[in-house]
C-alpha positions as CSV (number, residue, x, y, z in Angstrom):
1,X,9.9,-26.7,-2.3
2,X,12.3,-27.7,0.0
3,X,14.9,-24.6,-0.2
4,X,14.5,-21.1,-1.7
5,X,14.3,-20.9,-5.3
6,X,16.5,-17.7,-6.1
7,X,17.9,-17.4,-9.8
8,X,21.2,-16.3,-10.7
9,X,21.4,-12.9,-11.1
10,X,23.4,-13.8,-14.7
11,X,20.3,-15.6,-16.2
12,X,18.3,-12.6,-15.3
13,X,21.0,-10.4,-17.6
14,X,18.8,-10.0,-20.6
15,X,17.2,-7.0,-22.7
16,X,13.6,-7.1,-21.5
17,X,14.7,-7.1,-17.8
18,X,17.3,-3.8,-18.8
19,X,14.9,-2.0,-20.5
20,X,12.3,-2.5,-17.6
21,X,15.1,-1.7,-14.7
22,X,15.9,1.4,-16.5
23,X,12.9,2.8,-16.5
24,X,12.1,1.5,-13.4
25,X,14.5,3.0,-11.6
26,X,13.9,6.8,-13.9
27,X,10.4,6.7,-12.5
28,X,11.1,6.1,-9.0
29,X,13.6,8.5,-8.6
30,X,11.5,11.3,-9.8
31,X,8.6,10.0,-7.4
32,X,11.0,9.7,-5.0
33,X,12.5,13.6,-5.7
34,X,8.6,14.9,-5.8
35,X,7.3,13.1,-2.6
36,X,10.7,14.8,-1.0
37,X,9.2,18.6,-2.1
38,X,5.9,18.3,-0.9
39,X,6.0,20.3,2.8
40,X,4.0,17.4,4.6
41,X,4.8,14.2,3.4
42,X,3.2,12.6,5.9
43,X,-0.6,13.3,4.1
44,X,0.5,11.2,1.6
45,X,0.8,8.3,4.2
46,X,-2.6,8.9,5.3
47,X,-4.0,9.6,2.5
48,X,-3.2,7.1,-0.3
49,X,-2.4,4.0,2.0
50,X,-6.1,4.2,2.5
51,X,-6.7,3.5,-1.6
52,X,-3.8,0.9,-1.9
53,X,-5.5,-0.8,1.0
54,X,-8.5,-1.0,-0.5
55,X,-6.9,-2.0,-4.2
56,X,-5.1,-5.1,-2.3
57,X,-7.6,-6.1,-0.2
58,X,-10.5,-6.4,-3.8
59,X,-7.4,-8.8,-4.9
60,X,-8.6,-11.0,-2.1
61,X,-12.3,-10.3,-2.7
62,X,-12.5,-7.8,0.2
63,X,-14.3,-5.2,-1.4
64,X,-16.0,-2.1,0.0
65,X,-16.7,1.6,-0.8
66,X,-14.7,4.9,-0.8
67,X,-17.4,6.2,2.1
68,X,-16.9,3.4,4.6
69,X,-14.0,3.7,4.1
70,X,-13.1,7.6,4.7
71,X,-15.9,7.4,7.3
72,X,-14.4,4.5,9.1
73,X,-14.7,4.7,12.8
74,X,-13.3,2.0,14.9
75,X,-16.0,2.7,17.5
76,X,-19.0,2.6,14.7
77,X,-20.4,-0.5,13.3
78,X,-18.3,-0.7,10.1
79,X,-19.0,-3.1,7.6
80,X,-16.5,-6.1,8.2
81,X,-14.7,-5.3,4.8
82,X,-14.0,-2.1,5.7
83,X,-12.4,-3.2,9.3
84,X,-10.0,-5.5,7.3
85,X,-9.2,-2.7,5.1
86,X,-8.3,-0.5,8.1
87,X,-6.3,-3.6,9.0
88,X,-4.3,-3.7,6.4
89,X,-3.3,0.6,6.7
90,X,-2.6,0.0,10.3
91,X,-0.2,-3.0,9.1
92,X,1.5,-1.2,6.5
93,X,2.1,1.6,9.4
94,X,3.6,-1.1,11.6
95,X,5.8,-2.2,9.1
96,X,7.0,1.3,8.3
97,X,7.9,2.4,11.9
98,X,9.9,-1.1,12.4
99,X,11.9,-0.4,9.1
100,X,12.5,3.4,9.9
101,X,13.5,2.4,13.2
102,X,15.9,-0.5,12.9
103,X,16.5,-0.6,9.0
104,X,15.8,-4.3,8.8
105,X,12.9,-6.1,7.9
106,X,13.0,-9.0,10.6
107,X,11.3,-12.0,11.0
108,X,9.2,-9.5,13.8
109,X,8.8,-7.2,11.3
110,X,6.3,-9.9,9.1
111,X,4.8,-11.6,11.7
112,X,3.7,-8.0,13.2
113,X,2.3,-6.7,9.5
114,X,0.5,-10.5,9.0
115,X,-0.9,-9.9,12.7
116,X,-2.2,-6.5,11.8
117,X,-3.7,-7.9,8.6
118,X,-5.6,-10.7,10.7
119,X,-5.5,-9.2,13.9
120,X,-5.0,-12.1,15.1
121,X,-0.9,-14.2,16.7
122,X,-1.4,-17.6,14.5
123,X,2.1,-17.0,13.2
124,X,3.3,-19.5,10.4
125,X,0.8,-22.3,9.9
126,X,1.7,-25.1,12.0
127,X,-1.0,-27.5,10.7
128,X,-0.9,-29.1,7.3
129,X,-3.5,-29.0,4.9
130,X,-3.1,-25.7,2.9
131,X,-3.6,-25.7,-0.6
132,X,-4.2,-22.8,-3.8
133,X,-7.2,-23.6,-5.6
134,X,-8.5,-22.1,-8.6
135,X,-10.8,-19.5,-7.7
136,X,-13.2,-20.8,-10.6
137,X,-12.9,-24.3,-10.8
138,X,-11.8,-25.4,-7.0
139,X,-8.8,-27.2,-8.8
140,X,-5.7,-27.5,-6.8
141,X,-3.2,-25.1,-8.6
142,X,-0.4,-25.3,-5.7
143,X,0.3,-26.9,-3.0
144,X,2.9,-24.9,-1.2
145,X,5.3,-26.0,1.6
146,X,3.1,-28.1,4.4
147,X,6.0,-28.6,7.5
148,X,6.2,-26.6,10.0
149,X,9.6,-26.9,10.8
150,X,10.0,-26.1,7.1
151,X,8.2,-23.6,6.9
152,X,10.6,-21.5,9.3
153,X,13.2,-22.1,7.4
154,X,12.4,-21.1,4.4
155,X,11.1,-18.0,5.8
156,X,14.6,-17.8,7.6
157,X,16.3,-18.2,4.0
158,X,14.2,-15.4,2.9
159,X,15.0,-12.6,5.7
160,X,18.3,-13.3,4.5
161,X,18.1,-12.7,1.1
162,X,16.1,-9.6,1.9
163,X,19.2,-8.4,3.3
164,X,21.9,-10.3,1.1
165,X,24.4,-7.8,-0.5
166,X,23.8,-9.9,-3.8
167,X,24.6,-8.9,-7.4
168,X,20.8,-8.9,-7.8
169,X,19.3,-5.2,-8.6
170,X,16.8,-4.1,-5.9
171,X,13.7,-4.4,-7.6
172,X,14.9,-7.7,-8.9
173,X,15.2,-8.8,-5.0
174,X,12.3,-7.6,-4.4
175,X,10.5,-9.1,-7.5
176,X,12.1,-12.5,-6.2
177,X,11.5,-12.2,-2.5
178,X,7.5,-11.6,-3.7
179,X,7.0,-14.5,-5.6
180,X,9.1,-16.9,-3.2
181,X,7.1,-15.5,0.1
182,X,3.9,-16.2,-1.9
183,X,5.3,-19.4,-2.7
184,X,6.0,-20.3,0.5
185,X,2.4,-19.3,2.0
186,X,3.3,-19.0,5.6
187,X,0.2,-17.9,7.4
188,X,-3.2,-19.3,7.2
189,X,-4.6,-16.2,6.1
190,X,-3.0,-12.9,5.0
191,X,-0.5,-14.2,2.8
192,X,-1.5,-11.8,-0.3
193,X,-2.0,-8.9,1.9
194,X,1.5,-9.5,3.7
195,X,3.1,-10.3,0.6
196,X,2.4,-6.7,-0.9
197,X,3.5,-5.0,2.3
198,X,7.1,-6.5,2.2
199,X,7.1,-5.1,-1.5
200,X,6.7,-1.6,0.0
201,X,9.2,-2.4,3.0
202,X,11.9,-3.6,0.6
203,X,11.7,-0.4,-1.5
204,X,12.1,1.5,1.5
205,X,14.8,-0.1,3.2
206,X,16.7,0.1,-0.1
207,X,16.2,3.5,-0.5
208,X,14.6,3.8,-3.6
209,X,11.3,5.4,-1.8
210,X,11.2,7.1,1.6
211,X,8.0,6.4,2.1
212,X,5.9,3.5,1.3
213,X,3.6,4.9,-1.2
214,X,4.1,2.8,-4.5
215,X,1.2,1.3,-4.7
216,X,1.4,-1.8,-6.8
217,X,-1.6,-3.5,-5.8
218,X,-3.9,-1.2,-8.5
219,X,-1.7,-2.6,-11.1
220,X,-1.8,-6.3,-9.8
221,X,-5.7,-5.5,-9.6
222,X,-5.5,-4.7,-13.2
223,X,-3.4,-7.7,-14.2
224,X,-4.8,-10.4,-11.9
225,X,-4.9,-12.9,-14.7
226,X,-1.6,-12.2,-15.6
227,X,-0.1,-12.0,-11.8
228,X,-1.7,-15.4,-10.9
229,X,-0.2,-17.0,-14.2
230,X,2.9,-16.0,-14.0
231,X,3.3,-17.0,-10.2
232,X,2.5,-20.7,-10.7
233,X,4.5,-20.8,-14.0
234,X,7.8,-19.5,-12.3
235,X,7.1,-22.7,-10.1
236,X,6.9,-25.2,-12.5
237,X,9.8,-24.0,-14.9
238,X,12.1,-21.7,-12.6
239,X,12.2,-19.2,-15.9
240,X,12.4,-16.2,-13.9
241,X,12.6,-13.7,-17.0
242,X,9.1,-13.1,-17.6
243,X,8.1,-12.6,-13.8
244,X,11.0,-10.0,-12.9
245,X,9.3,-8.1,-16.3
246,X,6.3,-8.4,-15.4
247,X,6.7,-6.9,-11.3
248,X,9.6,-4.2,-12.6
249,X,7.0,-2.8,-15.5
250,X,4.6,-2.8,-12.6
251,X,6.7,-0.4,-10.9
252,X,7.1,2.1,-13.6
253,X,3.8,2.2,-14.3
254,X,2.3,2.6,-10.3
255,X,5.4,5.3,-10.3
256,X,4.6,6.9,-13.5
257,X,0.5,7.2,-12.4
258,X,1.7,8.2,-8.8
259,X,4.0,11.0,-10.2
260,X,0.8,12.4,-11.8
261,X,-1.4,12.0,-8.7
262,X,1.2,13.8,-6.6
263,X,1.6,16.5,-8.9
264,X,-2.5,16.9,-9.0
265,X,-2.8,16.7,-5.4
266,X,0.5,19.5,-4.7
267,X,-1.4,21.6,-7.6
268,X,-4.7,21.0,-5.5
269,X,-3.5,22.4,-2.3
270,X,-2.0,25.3,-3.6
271,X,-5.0,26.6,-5.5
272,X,-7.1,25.6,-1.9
273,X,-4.4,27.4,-0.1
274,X,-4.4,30.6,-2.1
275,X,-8.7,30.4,-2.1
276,X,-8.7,29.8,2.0
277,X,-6.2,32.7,2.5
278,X,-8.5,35.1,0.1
279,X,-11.9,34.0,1.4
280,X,-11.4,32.8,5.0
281,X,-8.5,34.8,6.0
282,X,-9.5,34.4,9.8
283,X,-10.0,30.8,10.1
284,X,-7.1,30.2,7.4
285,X,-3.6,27.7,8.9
286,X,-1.2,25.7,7.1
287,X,-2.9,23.0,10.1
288,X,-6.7,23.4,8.5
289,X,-5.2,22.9,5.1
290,X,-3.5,19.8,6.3
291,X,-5.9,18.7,7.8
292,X,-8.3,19.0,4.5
293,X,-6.0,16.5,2.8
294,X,-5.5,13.9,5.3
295,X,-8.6,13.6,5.7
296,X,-11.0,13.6,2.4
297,X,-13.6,13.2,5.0
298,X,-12.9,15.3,8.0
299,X,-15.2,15.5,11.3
300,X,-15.2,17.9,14.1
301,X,-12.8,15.6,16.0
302,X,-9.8,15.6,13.7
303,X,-10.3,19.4,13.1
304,X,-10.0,19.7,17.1
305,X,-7.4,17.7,17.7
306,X,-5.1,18.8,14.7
307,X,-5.5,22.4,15.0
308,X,-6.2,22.6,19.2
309,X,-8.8,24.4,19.2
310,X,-11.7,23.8,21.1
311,X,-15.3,21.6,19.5
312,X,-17.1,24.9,19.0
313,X,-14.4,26.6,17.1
314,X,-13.4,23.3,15.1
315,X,-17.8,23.4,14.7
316,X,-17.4,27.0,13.3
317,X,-14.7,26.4,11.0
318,X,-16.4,23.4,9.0
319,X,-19.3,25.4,8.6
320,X,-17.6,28.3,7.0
321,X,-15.8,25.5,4.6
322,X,-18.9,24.3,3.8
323,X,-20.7,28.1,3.0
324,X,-18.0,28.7,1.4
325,X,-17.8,25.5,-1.2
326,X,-14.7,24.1,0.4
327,X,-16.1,21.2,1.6
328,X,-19.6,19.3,1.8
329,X,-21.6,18.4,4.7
330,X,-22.9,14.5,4.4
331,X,-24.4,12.5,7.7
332,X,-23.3,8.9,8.1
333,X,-24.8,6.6,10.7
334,X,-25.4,9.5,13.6
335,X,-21.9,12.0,12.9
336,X,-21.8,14.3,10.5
337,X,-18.8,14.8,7.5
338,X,-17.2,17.4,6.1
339,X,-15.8,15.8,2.5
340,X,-12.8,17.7,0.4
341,X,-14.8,16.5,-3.0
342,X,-11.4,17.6,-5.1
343,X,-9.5,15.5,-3.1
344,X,-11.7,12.7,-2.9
345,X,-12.4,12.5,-6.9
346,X,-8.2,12.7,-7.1
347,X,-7.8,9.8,-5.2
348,X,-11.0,7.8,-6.6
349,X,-10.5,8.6,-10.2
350,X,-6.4,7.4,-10.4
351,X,-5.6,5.4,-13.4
352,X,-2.6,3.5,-14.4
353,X,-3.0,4.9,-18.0
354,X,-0.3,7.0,-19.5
């Protein structure tokens, strides 16, 4: 691999890749139009970057539970899977704020989200030696680009066609960028992780989401076999058809499950709204409701510091959520948890199924 491997947007002109475009592009708007209507959006951000996280990080065999997770506490001793799953939502936040604020993904922009990923500054490998092996067999499936000087420029090439005004469709760029940045392996470590980052980033700077919530990883999860295939296949015959299918169908389907989840969880806080107004009208704020679905597991701290009220009162207010079968109490490690079990099964139980 010497230079980018982009296809003409003409060989890509065929049914399969319409029909997967056009619903593609139905679904998204309507995710796009329902995220728009809900009165914090910003929950959603907190909430479900926390499950994609966790959904791309098992692709790497990072794998840890829903409670470590929701219970995370940088100043506790987490498990080390759930640190690099924290990683990977603080990542995705960096690369949001640099694409909100400048409307560019730059060459910054990924070397900040691989640096949040690995909390670590290696930046593009420098050393050669890397090379994709089968995860069964040790075999070598790939060995992707190994010079340095290369390696910059490729990734140089690919900032640009990021930002080309091409022929291509969106998702088709972004279907293309995916498989050439994986393709290229830049970094030591974090290439995967990255890699599904930029898929959010592209969809935001083009518009087609305002916020980074479609969540392909589940599906890539689902299809690993398939994902893995098709990568190293592109390679070696540059048939880009099947690929762009194969990422746009991904699309509909994360939309199409996330259109339901959203709906679910807007349904969910209304009926939690109407029951806090009715049976805690003194504790009752559009702030403690918020708060209740950022946080599946809430604490005394968040409750403080969202609402402003002081620890006793925050104290007070869990344990009227929890006589009152809003929430339930659970210690873990020495702090005690106040966990929205609606929400929590919501976000646990999503499925790609129609």
């Amino acid at each position: 691999m010497d230079k980018l491997d982009i296809p003409a947007s003409s060989s890509l002109e065929v049914k399969a890749v319409w029909q997967a475009l056009a619903e593609a592009h139905r679904y998204l708007a309507e995710l796009k139009g329902l995220c728009e209507s809900l009165p914090n959006r910003a929950i959603l951000l907190d909430t479900l970057a926390i499950q994609e996280a966790k959904d791309s990080s098992e692709i790497e065999n990072i794998v840890t539970t829903h409670d470590e997770l929701y219970a995370y506490d940088q100043a506790s001793a987490a498990s080390p899977a759930a640190k690099e799953v924290q990683n990977y939502v603080a990542a995705l936040k960096v690369g949001f704020a640099d694409v909100v604020n400048s409307g560019l993904i730059r060459m910054s922009t990924i070397l900040r989200v691989q640096e949040e990923v690995e909390q670590n500054n290696a930046g593009f490998r420098k050393v050669p030696g890397t090379v994709l092996r089968n995860q069964t067999t040790g075999a070598v499936v790939y060995e992707p680009p190994q010079d340095a000087v290369l390696i910059e420029k490729l990734m140089t090439q690919l900032v640009e066609f990021i930002h080309a005004d091409s022929e291509h469709d969106p998702l088709l760029r972004m279907a293309i960028a995916h498989h050439q940045f994986e393709s290229i392996h830049p970094f030591y470590d974090g290439n995967g992780r990255t890699g599904r980052i930029l898929n959010l980033l592209m969809l935001q700077r083009e518009g087609l989401m305002d916020l980074p919530v479609l969540y392909l990883s589940r599906y890539i999860t689902a299809t690993k076999d398939q994902y893995y295939r098709l990568l190293q296949s592109t390679r070696e015959t540059h048939d880009w058809i099947d690929w762009c299918v194969y990422i746009v169908k991904g699309v509909a389907i994360t939309a199409k499950s996330e259109i339901r989840l959203i709906k679910n969880l807007r349904e969910l806080m209304q009926t939690t709204k109407h029951r806090l107004r009715k049976d805690l009208p003194r504790i009752y704020s559009q702030e403690l409701l918020n708060n209740l679905f950022r946080y599946p597991y809430t604490k005394i701290e968040f409750v403080e510091k969202d609402l402003g009220v002081s620890r006793i009162t925050a104290a007070k207010h869990l344990e009227a959520l929890v006589a009152n079968g809003f929430v339930e109490k659970k210690k873990i490690g020495r702090k005690n948890f106040y966990i929205n079990r609606p929400l929590f099964n919501l976000l646990t139980q999503i499925s790609l199924n129609n």
